[in-house]
C-alpha positions in Angstrom: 131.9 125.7 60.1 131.4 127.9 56.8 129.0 130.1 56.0 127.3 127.8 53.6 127.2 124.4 56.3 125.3 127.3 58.5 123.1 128.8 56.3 121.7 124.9 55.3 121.2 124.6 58.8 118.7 127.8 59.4 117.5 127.0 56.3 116.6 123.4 57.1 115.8 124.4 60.4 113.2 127.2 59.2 111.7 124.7 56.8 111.0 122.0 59.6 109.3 124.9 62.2 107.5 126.0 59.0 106.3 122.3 58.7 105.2 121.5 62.2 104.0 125.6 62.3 101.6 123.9 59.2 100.8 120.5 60.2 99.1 122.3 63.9 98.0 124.9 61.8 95.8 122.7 58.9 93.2 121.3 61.7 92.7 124.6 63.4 91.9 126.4 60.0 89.6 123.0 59.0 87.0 123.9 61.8 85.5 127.0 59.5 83.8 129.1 62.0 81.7 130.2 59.6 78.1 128.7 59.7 77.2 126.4 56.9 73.4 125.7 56.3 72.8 121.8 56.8 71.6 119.5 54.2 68.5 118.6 56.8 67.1 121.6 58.2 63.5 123.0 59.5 62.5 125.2 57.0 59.3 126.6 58.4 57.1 126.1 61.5 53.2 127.2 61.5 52.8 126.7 65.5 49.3 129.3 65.9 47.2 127.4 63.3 44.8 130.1 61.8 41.5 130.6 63.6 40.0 129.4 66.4 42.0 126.8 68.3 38.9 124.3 68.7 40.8 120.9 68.5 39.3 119.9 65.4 41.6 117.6 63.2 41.5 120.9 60.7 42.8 122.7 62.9 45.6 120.5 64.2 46.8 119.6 61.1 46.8 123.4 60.3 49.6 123.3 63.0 52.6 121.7 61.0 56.1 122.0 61.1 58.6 121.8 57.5 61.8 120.4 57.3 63.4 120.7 53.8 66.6 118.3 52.5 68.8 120.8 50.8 71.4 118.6 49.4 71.0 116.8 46.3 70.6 113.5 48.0 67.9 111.9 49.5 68.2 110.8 53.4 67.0 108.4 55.3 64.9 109.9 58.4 63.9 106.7 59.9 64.2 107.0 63.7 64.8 110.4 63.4 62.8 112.9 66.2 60.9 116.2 66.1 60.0 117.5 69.5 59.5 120.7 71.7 60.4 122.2 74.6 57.5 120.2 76.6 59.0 116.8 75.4 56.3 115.8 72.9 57.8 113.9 70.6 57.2 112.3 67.2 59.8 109.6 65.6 59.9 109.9 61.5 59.0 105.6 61.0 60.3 104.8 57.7 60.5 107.8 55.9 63.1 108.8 53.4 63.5 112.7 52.0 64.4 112.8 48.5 67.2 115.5 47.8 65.9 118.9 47.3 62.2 117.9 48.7 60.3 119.2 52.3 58.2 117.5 54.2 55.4 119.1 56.5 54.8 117.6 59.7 51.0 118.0 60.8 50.1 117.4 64.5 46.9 115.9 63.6 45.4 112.8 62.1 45.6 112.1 58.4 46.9 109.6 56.1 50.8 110.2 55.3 52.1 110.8 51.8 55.6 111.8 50.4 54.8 115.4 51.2 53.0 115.1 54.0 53.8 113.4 57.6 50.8 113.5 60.5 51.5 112.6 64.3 48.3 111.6 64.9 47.5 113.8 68.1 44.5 114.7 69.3 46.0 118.1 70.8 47.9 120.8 69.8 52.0 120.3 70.6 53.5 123.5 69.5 52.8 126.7 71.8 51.8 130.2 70.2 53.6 132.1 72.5 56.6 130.5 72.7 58.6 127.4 71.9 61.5 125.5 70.4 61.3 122.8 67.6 63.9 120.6 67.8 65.5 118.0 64.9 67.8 115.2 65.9 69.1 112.3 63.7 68.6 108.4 64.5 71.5 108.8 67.1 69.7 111.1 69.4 72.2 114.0 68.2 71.1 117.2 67.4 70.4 118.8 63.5 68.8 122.2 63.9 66.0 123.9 65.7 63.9 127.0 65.3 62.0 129.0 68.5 60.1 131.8 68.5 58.3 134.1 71.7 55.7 136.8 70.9 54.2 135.4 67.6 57.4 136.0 65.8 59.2 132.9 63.7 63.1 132.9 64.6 65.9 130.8 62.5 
């Protein structure tokens, strides 16, 4: 064998490990571990509506929770669910978020508008001291959630 017919072989044979070394190496490298804000998201949650907790539809619908469309798309929420930790649950009926819009979710009555969604209770769902909000799409699986203990809102 001469030196050339061998150094073709380690050179053909370092190409193809480079190529499989690659080919495992592309999937690995496409899960980013870096966190990426989604395009659906809850932006804000006002669970302690200000004053006195009476149960008057003010009140309620001074409870509300936001979620905000980042992308530049509008999405369909229809059978989408907000609920929290206790399983009170309300199912977004027909509803589509424009790109770059928020929608704020009162627990109260009222009359829904673009802006504007109301769940039509007649008691407060979100707990002041502590609780979890949680978004999931028309397939039961999850798309963000905010909680928060001691009066304190955390993302």
């Amino acid at each position: 064998m001469t030196v050339s017919t061998s150094a073709r072989r380690l050179t053909a044979a370092a190409l193809t490990a480079a190529a499989i070394t690659a080919a495992i190496a592309v999937p690995a490298s496409a899960a980013d571990p870096r966190p990426h804000r989604q395009a659906v998201e809850i932006s804000d949650v006002q669970y302690d509506s200000p004053g006195r907790d009476d149960r008057s539809n003010r009140s309620l619908n001074a409870e509300w929770v936001e979620i905000t469309n980042n992308g530049r798309r509008g999405v369909n929420l229809d059978g989408w669910t907000l609920s929290d930790r206790d399983g009170h649950t309300y199912t977004f009926d027909h509803y589509r978020l424009a790109g770059r819009a928020t929608v704020r979710v009162h627990t109260g009555i009222g009359r829904d508008s673009r802006t504007d969604l109301f769940q039509d209770r007649r008691a407060y769902v979100w707990n002041n001291d502590r609780d979890t909000a949680t978004l999931r799409n028309d397939h039961g699986r999850f798309v963000d959630d905010a909680s928060w203990g001691r009066h304190h809102f955390h993302r």
